[in-house]
N, C-alpha and C positions, 0 to 999 in steps of 0.2 A: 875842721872845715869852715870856710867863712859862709857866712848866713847868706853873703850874695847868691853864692855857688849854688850853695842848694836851693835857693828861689827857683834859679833857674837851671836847676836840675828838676825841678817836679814840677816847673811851668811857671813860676811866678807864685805870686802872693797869693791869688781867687785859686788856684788849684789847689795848694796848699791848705784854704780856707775849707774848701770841699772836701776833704780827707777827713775820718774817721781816726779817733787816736793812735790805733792799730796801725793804719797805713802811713802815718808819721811816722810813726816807728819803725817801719820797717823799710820805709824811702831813705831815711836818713841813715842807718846803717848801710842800705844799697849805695847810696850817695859816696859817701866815706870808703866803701870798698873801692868804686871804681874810681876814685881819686888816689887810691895807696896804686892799686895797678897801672895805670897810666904811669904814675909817679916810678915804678919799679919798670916800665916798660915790658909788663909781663900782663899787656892786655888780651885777651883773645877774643875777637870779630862772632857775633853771632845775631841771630835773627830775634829783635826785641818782641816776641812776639810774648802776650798774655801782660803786656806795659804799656798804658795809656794812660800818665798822668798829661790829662790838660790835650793829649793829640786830638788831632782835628781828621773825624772820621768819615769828612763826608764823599769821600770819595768811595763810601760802600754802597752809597745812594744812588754813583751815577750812571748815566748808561753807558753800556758794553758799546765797546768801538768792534764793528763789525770783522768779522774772521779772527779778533783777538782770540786767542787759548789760555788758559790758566797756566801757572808756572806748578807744575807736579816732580815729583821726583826731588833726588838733592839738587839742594842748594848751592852752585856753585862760589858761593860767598864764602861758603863756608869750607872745613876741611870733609875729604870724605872719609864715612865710617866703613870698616871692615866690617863683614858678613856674619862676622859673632863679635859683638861691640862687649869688652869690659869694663869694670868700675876706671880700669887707669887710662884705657881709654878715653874716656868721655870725660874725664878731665884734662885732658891732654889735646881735644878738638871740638868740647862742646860749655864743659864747666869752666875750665881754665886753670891755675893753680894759683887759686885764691888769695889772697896774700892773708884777708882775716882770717879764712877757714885755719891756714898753715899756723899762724901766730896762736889761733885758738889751742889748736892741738899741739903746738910748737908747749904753753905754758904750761896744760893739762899734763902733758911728758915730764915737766919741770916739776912738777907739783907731787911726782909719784903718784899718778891715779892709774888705774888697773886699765888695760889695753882695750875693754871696753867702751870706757869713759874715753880716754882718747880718740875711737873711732867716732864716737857719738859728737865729739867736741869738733873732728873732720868733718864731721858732715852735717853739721847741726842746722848750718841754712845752705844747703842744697840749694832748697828749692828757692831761694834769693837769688843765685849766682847761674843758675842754669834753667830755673822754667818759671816760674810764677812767685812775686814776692807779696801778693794777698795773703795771710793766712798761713806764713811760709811753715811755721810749724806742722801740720797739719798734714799739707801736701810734701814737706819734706819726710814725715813720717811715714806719709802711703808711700812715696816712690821707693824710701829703702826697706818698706819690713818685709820683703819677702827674701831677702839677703840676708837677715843681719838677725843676731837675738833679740828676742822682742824686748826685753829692757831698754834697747839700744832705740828704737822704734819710737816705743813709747816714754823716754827721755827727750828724744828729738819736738814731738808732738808736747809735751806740757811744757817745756822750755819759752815758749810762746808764752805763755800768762806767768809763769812764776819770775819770767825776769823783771814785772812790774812791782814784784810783790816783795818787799824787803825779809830778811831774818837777821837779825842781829845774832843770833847764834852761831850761826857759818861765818860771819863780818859779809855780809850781803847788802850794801844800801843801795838805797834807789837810785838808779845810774843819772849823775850827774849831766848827763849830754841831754836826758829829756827835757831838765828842767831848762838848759840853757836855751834848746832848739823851740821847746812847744813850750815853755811856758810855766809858772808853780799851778795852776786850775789844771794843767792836763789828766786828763784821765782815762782810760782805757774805755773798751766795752761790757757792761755788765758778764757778757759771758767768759768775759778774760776772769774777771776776779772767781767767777763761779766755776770754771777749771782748776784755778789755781788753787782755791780751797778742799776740792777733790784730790789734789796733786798732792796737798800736805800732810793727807793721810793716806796715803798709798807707802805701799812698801819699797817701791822704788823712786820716792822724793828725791833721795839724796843725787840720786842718778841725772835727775835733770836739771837739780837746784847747781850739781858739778859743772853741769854747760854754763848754766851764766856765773858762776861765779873764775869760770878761764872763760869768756865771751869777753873781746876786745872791744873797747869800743873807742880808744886813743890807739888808732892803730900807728907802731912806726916804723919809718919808711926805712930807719937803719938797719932794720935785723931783717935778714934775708932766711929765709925757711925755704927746704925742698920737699917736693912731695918723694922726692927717693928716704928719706930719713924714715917716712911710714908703710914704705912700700912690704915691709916683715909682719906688721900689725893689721894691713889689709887681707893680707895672706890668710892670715889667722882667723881672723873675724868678718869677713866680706864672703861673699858665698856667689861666685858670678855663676849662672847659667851655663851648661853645656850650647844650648844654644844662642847665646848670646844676649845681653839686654836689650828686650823690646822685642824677641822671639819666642819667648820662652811659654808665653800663656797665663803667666802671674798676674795678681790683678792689679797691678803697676806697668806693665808693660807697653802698652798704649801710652802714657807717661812717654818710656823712653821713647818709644817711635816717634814720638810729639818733637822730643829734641835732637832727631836723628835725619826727621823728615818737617821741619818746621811749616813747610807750606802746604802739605799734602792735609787738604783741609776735607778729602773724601774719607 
């Protein structure tokens, strides 16, 4: 991606400057993805909510224009959800079919890793591409672990600090695209590193160190990936609710109603 772009994709240079290593990180993969999508014309329309790099919020300041109402309910911007929403759902009218996610798990396939690691590799930034890319490890691990084996959960959640963290033992180095975008002094947040070293003795390291080492970060726009190609492997390891995501009572659920009902701010 050129350096222009992403300026101004996160607002210019002073927003940029205002970011946290972390949020470099995770803007510039964001960045990069919705430039493969456009680019694939496999973008899908949704309400940028919990993304303010650089907006100008004063409009939550000002006063109410008399007899205005809130906008409640769906979003006509958007598509509408059925009354028991599934994972293939909500990628189909709220996450979109990612081009990184697919290429991720597109190479994880490649690589023969066990249909865990593959789903973990699909959904590894969720929460990037469909609700909140602060932290997205984190909050992409609360939304799926009440779905999914918890290895899967908790690979998604450490994959956030170990992608900083090199092993020459896996051939793991330090992703090039940081040094180029933010610079050789870049550096995380202490808490990154102090997950990360947690993560290198857990029993399921290899699980998360799996994501970044198939984590795209040269995405290309030649190789075309469907989400039908994992629709077997969803089956298998995704666990949808009888009553639907964001019905169900789990303590993700609000989560989904977040991306079902983006406005409904009661």
């Amino acid at each position: 991606m050129d350096r222009r772009k992403f300026l101004s994709f996160v607002g210019g240079a002073s927003a940029l400057a205002a970011m946290n290593a972390n949020q470099k990180a995770d803007a510039l993969e964001m960045a990069m993805e919705q430039e493969l999508e456009i680019a694939n014309l496999n973008h899908v329309s949704k309400s940028p909510f919990c993304r303010a790099y650089g907006v100008d919020n004063d409009w939550e300041s000002g006063p109410r224009i008399g007899g205005q109402l809130r906008h409640m309910g769906h979003d006509p911007r958007l598509p509408k959800m059925s009354e028991k929403p599934t994972l293939l759902e909500f990628f189909d009218k709220r996450i979109g079919h990612s081009s990184h996610l697919l290429q991720s798990a597109r190479l994880a396939k490649l690589n023969g890793l066990p249909e865990k690691m593959i789903l973990a590799c699909l959904l590894h930034d969720i929460s990037v591409t469909a609700y909140i890319n602060v932290d997205h490890g984190y909050y992409g691990a609360q939304l799926v672990a009440p779905y999914v084996e918890e290895e899967i959960s908790w690979a998604i959640k450490y994959h956030q600090s170990l992608r900083f963290i090199p092993d020459e033992e896996v051939n793991y180095p330090y992703p090039e695209a940081y040094v180029r975008y933010f610079g050789e002094d870049y550096k995380p947040e202490p808490y990154i590193f102090k997950d990360g070293e947690y993560a290198r003795n857990h029993k399921w390291y290899m699980t998360a160190r799996q994501i970044c080492i198939n984590d795209v970060y040269s995405f290309d726009p030649n190789i075309q990936v469907s989400l039908d190609d994992f629709h077997d492997i969803i089956a298998r390891n995704w666990r949808d609710p009888e009553e639907g995501l964001g019905y169900d009572g789990s303590s993700s659920a609000h989560m989904w109603r977040t991306m079902i009902y983006p406005n409904n701010f009661l």
